[in-house]
VODREN-202453 format. One line per field, with one value per residue: residue in three letters; x, y, z of N, C-alpha, C in turn. Coordinates in steps of 0.001 Angstrom, whole numbers, m for minus. Layout:
type	(ala | ...)
nxx	(X | ...)
nyy	(Y | ...)
nzz	(Z | ...)
caxx	(X | ...)
cayy	(Y | ...)
cazz	(Z | ...)
cxx	(X | ...)
cyy	(Y | ...)
czz	(Z | ...)
***
This chain:
type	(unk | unk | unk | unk | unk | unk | unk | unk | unk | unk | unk | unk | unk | unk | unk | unk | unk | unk | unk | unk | unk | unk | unk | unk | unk | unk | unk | unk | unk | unk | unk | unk | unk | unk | unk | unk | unk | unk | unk | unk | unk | unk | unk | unk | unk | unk | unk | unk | unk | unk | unk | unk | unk | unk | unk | unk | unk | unk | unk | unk | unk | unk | unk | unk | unk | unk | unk | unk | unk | unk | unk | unk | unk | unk | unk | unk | unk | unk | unk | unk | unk | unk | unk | unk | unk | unk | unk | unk | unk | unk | unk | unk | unk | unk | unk | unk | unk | unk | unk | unk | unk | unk | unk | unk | unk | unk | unk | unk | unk | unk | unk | unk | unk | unk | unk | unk | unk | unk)
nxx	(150953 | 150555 | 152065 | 149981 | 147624 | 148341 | 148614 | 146015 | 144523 | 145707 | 144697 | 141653 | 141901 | 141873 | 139970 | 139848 | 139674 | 140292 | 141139 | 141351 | 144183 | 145781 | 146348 | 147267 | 149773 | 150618 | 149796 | 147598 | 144487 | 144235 | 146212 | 146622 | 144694 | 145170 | 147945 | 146702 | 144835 | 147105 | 147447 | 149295 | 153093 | 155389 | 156481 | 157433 | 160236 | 160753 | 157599 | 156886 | 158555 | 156756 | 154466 | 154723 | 155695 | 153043 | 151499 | 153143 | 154880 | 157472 | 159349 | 160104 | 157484 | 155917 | 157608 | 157339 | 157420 | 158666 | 160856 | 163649 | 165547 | 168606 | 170274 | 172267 | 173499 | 173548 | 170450 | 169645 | 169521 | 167086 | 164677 | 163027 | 160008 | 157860 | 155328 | 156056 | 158193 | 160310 | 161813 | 165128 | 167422 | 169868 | 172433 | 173365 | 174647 | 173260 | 171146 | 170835 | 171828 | 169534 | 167737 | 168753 | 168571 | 165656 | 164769 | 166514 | 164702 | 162014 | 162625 | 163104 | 160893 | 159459 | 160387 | 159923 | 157470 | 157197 | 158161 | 156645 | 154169 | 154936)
nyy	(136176 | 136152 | 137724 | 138791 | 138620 | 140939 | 142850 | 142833 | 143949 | 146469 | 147734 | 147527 | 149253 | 150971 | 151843 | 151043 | 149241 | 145782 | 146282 | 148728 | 148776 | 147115 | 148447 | 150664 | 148861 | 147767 | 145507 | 142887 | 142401 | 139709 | 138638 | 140059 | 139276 | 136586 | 136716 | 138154 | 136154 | 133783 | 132213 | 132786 | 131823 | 133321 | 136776 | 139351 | 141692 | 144147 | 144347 | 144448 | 146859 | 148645 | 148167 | 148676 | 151078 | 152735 | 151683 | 153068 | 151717 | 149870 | 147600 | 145594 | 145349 | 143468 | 141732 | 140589 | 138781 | 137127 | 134646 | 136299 | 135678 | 136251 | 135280 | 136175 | 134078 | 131716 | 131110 | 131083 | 134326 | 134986 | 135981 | 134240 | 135031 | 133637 | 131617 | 133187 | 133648 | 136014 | 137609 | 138326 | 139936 | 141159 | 142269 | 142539 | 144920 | 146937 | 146388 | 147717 | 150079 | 150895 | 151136 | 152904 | 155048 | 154569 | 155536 | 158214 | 159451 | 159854 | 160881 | 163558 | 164102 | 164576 | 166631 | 168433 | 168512 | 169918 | 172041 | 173125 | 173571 | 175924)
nzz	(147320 | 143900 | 141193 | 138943 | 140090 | 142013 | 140060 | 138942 | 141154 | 141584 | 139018 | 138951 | 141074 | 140650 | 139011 | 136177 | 133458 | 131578 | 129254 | 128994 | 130370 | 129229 | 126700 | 127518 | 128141 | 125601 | 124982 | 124166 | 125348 | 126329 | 126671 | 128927 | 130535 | 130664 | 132141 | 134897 | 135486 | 135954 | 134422 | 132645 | 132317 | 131756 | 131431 | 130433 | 131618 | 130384 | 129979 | 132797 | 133770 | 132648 | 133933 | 136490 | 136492 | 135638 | 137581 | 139561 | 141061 | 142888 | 141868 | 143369 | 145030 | 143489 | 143784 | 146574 | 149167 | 148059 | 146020 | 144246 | 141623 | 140152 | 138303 | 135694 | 133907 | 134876 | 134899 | 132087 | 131203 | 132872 | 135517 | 137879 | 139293 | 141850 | 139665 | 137934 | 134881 | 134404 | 131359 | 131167 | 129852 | 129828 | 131424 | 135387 | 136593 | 134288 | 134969 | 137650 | 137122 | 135468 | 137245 | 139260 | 137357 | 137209 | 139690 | 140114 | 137984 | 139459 | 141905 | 141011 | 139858 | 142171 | 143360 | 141111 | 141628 | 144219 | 143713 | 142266 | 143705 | 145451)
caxx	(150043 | 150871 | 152425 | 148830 | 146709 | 148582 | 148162 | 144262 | 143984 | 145729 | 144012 | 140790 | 141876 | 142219 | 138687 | 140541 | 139353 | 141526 | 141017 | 142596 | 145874 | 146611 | 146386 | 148621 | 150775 | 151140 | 149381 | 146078 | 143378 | 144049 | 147510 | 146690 | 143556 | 146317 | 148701 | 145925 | 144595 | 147729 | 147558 | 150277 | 153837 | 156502 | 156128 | 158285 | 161080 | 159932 | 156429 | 157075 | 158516 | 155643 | 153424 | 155464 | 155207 | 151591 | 151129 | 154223 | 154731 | 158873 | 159247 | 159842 | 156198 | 155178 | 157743 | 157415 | 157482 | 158929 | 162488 | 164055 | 167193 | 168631 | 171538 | 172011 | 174172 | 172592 | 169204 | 170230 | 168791 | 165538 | 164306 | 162334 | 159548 | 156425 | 155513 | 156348 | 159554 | 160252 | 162544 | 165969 | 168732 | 170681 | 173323 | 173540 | 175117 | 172854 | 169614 | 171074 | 171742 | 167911 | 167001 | 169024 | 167593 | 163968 | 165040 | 166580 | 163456 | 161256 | 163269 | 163254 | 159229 | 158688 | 161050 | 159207 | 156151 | 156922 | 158548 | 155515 | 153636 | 155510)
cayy	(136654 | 136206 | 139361 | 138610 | 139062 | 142424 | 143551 | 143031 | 144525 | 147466 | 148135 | 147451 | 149951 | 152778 | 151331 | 150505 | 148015 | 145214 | 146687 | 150600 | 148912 | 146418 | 149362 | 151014 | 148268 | 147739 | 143837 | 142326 | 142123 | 138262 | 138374 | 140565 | 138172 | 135213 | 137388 | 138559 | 134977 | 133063 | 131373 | 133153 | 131736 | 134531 | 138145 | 140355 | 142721 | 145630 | 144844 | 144938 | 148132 | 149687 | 147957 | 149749 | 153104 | 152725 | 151858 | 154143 | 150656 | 149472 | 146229 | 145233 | 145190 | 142560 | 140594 | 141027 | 137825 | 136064 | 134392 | 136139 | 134748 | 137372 | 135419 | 136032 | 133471 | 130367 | 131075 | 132313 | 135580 | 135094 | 136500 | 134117 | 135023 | 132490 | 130772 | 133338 | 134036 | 137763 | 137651 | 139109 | 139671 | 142708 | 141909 | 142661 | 146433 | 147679 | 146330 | 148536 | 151312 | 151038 | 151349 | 153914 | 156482 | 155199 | 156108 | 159568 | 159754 | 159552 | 161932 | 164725 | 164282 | 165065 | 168140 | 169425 | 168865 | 170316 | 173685 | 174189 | 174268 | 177134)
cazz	(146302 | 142594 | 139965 | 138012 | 141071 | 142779 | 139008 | 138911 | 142044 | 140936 | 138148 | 140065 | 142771 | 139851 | 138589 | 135058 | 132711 | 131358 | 128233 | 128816 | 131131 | 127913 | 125351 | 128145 | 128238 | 124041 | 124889 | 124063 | 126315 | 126457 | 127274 | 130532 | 131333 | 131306 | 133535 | 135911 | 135911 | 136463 | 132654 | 131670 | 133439 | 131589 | 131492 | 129769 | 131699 | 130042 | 130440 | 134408 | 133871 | 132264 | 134807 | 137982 | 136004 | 135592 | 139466 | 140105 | 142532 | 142598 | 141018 | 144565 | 145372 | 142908 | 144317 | 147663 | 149630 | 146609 | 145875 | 142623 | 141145 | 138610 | 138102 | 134465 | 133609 | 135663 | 134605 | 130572 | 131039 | 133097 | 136474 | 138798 | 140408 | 142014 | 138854 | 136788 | 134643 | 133372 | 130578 | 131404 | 128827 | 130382 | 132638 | 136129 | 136118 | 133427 | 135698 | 138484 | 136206 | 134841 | 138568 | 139616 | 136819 | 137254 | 141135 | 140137 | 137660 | 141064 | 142704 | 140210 | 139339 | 143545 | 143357 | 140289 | 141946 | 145328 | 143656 | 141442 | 144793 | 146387)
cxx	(150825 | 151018 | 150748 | 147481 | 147038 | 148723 | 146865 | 144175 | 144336 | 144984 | 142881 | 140092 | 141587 | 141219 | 139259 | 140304 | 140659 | 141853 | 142121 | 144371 | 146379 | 146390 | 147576 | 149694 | 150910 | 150743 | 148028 | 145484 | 143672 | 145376 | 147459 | 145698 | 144593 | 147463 | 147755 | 145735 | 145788 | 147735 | 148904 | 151683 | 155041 | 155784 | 157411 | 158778 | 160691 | 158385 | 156298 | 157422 | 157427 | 154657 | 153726 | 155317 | 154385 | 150885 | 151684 | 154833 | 156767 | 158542 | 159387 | 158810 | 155529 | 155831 | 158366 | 157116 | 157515 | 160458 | 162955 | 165392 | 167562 | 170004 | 171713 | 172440 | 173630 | 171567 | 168780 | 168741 | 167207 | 165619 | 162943 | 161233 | 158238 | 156844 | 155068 | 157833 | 159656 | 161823 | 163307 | 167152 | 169617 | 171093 | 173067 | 173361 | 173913 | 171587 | 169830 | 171352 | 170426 | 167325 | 167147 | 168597 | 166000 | 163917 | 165189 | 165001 | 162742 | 161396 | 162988 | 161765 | 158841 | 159308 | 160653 | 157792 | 155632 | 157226 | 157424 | 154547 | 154235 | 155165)
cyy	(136777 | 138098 | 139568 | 139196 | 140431 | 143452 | 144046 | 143662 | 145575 | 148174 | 148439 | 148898 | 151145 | 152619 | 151346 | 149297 | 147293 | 145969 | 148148 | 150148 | 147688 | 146980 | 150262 | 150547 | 147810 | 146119 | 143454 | 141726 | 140670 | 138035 | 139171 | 139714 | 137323 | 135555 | 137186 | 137282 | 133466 | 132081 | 131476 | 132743 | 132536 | 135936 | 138746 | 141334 | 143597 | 145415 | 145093 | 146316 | 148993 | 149426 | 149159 | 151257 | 153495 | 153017 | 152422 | 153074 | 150236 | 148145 | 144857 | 144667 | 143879 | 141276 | 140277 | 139478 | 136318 | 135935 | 134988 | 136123 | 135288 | 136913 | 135005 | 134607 | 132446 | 130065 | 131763 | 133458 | 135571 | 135314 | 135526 | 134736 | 134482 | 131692 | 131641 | 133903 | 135366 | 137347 | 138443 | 138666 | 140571 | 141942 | 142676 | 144097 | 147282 | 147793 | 147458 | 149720 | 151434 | 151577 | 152529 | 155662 | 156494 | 156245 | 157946 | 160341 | 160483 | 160741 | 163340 | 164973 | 164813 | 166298 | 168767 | 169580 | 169682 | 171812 | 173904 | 174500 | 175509 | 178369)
czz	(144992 | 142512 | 139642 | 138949 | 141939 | 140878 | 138769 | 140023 | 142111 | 139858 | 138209 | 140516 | 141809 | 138675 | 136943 | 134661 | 132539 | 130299 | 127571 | 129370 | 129668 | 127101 | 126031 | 127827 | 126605 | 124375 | 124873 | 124948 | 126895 | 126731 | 128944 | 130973 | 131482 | 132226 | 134750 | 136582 | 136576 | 135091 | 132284 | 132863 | 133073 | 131427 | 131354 | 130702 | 131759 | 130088 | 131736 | 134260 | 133287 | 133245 | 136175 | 137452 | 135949 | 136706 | 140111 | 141404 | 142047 | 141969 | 142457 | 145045 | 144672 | 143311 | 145650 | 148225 | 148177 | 146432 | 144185 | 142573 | 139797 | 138441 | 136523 | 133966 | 133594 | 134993 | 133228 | 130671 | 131625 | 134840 | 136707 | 139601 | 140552 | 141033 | 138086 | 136257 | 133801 | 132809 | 130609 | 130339 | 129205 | 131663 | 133940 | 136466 | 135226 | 134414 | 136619 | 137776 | 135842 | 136408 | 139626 | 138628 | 137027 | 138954 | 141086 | 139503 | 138886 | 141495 | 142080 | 139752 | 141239 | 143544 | 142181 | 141339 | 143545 | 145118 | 142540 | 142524 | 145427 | 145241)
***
C-alpha cells in the first residue's frame, strides 16, 4: 500500500477533510490530492514528519513493507520509498538523533499523561 493511500486513510479514519490536514501540513489542497492519489512521486522529509505527528504513526508505518535506502551519499540526499522519494539532506547520525528525541518526545507526553491521571 502506497505513503498517499495509508495517508487518505488516515485522515479518513479521523473523518478530516483534505482541506484541514493540508492547512495542518503548511501545503495546498492539491499537493495532498497528488500525494493521496499517487500524482505526486517526492514528498518532503519534514512533511513526513508532520504527517507521523498528526497520526502520532512512526515513520515506520508508512513504510512498512517497503525497501528504503537512506544512504545519503549514493542516493545525494534522498530516501526511497515505493515510488516515492522524500527529500533527505541530513546525514545519517542527525536522522537518528531526530528519532531518538521524537522517541523521548513520546515517552515524556505518556508520563505526563499517566501522572495527571493519579
Amino acid at each position: 500500500m502506497s505513503i498517499g493511500i495509508k495517508i487518505r486513510q488516515l485522515r479518513e479514519k479521523q473523518k478530516m477533510s483534505q482541506n484541514e490536514l493540508a492547512l495542518q501540513l503548511g501545503v495546498s489542497q492539491t499537493t495532498l490530492h497528488n500525494i493521496e492519489s499517487g500524482n505526486s512521486q517526492k514528498i518532503d522529509f519534514l512533511l513526513m514528519d508532520k504527517v507521523c505527528n498528526i497520526f502520532d504513526k512512526d515513520f515506520s508505518y508508512f513504510a512498512n513493507d517497503s525497501v528504503i535506502n537512506n544512504n545519503v551519499k549514493e542516493n545525494k540526499g534522498q530516501v526511497s520509498c515505493e515510488n516515492f522519494t522524500i527529500n533527505n539532506h541530513y546525514p545519517e547520525s542527525i536522522l537518528l538523533e531526530i528519532q531518538n528525541l521524537i522517541n523521548e518526545n513520546k515517552l515524556l507526553k505518556t508520563q505526563i499523561a499517566e501522572f495527571s491521571l493519579k
